[in-house]
Kinemage of the C-alpha trace (Angstrom):
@kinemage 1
@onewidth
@group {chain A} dominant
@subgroup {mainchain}
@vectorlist {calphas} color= white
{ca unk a 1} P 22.753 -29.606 15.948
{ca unk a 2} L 22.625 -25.788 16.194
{ca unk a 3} L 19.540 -24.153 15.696
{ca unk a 4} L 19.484 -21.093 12.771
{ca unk a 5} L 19.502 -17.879 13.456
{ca unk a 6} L 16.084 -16.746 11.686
{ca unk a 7} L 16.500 -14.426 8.655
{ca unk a 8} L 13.072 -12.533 9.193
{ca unk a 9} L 12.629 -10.518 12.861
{ca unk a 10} L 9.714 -11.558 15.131
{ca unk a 11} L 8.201 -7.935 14.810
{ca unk a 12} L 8.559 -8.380 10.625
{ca unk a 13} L 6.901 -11.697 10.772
{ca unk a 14} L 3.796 -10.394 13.041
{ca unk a 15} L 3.418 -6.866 10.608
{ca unk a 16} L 2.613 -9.204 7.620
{ca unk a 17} L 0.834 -11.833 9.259
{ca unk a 18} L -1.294 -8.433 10.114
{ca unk a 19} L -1.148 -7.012 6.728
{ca unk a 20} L -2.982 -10.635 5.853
{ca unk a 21} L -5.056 -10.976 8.770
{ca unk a 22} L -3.534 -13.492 10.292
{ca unk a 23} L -2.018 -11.550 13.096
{ca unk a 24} L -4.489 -12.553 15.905
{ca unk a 25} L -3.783 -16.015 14.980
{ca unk a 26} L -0.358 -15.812 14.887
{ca unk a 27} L -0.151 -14.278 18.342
{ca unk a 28} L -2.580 -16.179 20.183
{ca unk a 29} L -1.605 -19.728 18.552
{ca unk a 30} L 1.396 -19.201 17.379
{ca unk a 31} L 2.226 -19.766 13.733
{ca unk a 32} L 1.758 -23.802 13.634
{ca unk a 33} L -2.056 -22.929 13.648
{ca unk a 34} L -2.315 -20.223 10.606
{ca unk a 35} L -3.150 -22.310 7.562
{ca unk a 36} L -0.329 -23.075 4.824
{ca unk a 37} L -1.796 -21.133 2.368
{ca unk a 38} L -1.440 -18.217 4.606
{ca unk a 39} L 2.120 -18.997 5.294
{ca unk a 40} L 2.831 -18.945 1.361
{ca unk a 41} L 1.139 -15.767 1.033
{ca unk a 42} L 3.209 -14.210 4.071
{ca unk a 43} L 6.200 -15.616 2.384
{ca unk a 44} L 5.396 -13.687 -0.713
{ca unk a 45} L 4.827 -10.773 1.001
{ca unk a 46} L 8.106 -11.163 2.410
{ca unk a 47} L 10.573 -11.982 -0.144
{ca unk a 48} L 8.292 -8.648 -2.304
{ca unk a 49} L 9.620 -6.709 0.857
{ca unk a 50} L 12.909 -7.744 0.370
{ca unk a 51} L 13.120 -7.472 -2.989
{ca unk a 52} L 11.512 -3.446 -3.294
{ca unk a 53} L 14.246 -2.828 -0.060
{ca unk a 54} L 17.119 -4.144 -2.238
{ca unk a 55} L 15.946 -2.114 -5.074
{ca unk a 56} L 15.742 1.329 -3.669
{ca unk a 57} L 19.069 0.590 -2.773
């Protein structure tokens, strides 16, 4: 099977796992280590991103 093509950017990922303070984490351990509710929250943060982009639109 074909892997995805990821929606969010590498750099976009690591600026809100930094926003959250998660970065160090994220970069040393990779993402598999920061804690799930840490993942929800950067999942907020990113679909809020998206969202406020699509409305100054």
């Amino acid at each position: 099977m074909a892997r995805r093509r990821g929606i969010m950017s590498d750099e976009l990922k690591f600026e809100l796992a930094d926003e959250l303070g998660v970065g160090n984490i994220a970069r040393t351990e990779g993402f598999g280590s920061v804690s799930s509710r840490a993942c929800g929250s950067l999942v907020r943060a990113a679909i809020e991103r998206a969202e406020r982009s699509i409305g100054n639109r």
